[in-house]
C-alpha positions as CSV (number, residue, x, y, z in Angstrom):
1,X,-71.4,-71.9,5.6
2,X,-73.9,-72.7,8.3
3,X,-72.8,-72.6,11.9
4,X,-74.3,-75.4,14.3
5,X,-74.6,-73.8,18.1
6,X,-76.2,-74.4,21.6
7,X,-77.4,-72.6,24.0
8,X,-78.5,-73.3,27.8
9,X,-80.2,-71.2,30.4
10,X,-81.2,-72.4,33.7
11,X,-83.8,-70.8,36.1
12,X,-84.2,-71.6,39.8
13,X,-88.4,-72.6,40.9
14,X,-90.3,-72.5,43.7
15,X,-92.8,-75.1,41.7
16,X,-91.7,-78.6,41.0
17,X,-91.4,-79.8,37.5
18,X,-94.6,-81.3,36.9
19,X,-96.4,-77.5,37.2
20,X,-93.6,-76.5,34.3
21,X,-93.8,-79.5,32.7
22,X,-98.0,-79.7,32.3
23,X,-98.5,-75.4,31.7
24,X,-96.0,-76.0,28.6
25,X,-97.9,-79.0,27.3
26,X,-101.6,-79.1,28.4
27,X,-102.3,-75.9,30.0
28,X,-101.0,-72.9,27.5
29,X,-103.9,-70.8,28.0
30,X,-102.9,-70.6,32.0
31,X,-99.6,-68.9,30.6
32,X,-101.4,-66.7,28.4
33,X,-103.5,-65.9,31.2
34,X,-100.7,-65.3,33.7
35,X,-98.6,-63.1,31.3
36,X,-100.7,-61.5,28.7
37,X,-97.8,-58.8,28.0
38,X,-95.4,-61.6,26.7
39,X,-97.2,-64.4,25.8
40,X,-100.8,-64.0,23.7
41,X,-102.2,-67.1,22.8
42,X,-101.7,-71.0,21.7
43,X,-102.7,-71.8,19.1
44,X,-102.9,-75.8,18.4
45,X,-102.6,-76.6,14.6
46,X,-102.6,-80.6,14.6
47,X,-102.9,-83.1,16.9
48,X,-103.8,-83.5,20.8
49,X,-102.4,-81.0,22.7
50,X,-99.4,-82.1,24.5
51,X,-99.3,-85.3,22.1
52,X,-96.1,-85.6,20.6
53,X,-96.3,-85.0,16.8
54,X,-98.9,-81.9,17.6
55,X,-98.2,-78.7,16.1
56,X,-98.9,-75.9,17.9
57,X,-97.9,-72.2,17.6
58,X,-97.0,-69.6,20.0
59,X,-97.9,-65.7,19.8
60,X,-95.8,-63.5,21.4
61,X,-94.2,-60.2,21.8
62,X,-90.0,-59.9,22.2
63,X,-88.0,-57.4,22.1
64,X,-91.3,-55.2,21.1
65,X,-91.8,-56.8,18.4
66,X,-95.1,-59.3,18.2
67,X,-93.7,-62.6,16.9
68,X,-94.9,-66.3,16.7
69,X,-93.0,-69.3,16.5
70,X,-94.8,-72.5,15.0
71,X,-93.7,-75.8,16.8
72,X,-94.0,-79.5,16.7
73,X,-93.4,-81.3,19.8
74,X,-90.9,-83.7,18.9
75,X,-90.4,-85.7,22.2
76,X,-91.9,-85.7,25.9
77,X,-90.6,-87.6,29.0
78,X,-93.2,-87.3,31.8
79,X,-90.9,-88.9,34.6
80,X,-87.7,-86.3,33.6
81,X,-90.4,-83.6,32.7
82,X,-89.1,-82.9,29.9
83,X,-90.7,-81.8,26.4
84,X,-88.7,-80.9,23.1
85,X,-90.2,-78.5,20.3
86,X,-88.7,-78.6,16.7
87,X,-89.8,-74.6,15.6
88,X,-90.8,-75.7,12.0
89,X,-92.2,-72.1,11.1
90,X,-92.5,-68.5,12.5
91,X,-90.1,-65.6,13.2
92,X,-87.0,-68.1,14.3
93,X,-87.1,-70.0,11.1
94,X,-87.2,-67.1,9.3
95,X,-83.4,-65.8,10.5
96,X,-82.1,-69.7,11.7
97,X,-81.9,-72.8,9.3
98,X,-83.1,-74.5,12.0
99,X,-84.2,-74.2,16.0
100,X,-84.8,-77.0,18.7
101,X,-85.9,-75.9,21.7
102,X,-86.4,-78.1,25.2
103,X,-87.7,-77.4,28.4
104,X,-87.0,-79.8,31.3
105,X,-87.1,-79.6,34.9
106,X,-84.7,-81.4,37.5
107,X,-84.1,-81.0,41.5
108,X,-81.5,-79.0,42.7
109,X,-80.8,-79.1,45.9
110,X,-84.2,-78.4,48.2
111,X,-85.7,-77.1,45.0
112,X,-86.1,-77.4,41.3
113,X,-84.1,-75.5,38.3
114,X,-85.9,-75.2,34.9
115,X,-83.9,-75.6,32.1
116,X,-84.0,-74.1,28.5
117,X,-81.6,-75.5,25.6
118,X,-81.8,-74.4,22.6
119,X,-79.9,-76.1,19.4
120,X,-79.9,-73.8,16.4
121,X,-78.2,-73.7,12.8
122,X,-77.3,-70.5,11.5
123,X,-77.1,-69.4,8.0
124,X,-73.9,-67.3,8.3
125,X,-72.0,-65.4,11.1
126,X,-74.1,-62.8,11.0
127,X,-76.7,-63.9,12.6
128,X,-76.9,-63.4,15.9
129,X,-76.7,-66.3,18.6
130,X,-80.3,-66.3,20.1
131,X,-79.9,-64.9,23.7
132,X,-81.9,-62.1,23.8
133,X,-84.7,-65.1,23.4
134,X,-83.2,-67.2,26.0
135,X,-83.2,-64.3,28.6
136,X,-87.0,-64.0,27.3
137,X,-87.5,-67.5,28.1
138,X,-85.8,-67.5,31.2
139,X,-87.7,-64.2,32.5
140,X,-90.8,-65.6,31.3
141,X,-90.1,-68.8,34.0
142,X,-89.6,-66.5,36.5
143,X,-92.5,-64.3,35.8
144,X,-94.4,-67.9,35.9
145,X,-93.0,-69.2,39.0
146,X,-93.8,-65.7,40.7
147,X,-97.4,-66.1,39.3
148,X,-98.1,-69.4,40.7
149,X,-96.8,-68.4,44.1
150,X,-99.1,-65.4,44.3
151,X,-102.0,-67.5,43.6
């Protein structure tokens, strides 16, 4: 039996959404370059990157362990910045029947809060809910944020 579930982690910015917004879609290789010890490289499979319909894939290490997750981006809206990514192959698709992932960034108060959902399917019960890869996420924002602030 196959378990729908959904997951949300928010992160408070310094940066406003469109910084966010553009490293995720255009600028990967400024994250790589920022955190090397998480995030290795982009790779972009089909498409323009950014362009809706592109596939890209993401090397990275978690937990220790040096994974990749192969993406499509499914949607983008540049006024909510906002991008959604349907993991089509990789690490997550081999323990979840299926992974969405979106990034979008919204005010809050004087500043800006990054937000990560994540809408999965697992196979069974015993698999895990993803968390430990939402705190990545959400650490990986933060380590980000800090990085564009010392710059």
């Amino acid at each position: 039996m196959a378990l729908s579930g959904k997951l949300i982690g928010y992160v408070d910015i310094s940066k406003g959404g469109d910084v966010f917004h553009d490293l995720f879609r255009h600028k990967p290789h400024e994250i790589v370059a920022a955190v090397p010890h998480k995030v290795h490289d982009c790779e972009l499979h089909e498409g323009e990157r950014g362009d809706v319909g592109s596939v890209i894939s993401w090397h990275y290490t978690h937990e220790g362990k040096k994974k990749i997750a192969k993406e499509i981006i499914e949607s983008v809206d540049e006024k909510n910045h906002m991008a959604v990514f349907k993991v089509i192959g990789g690490d997550l698709v081999d323990e979840y029947k299926s992974f969405k992932i979106t990034l979008h960034v919204e005010p809050k108060g004087d500043g800006q809060v990054a937000i990560w959902t994540f809408e999965f399917e697992k196979p069974d019960t015993s698999v895990p809910y993803p968390t430990s890869f939402m705190d990545y996420l959400c650490d990986l924002v933060k380590d980000l944020d800090a990085h564009s602030n010392g710059k």
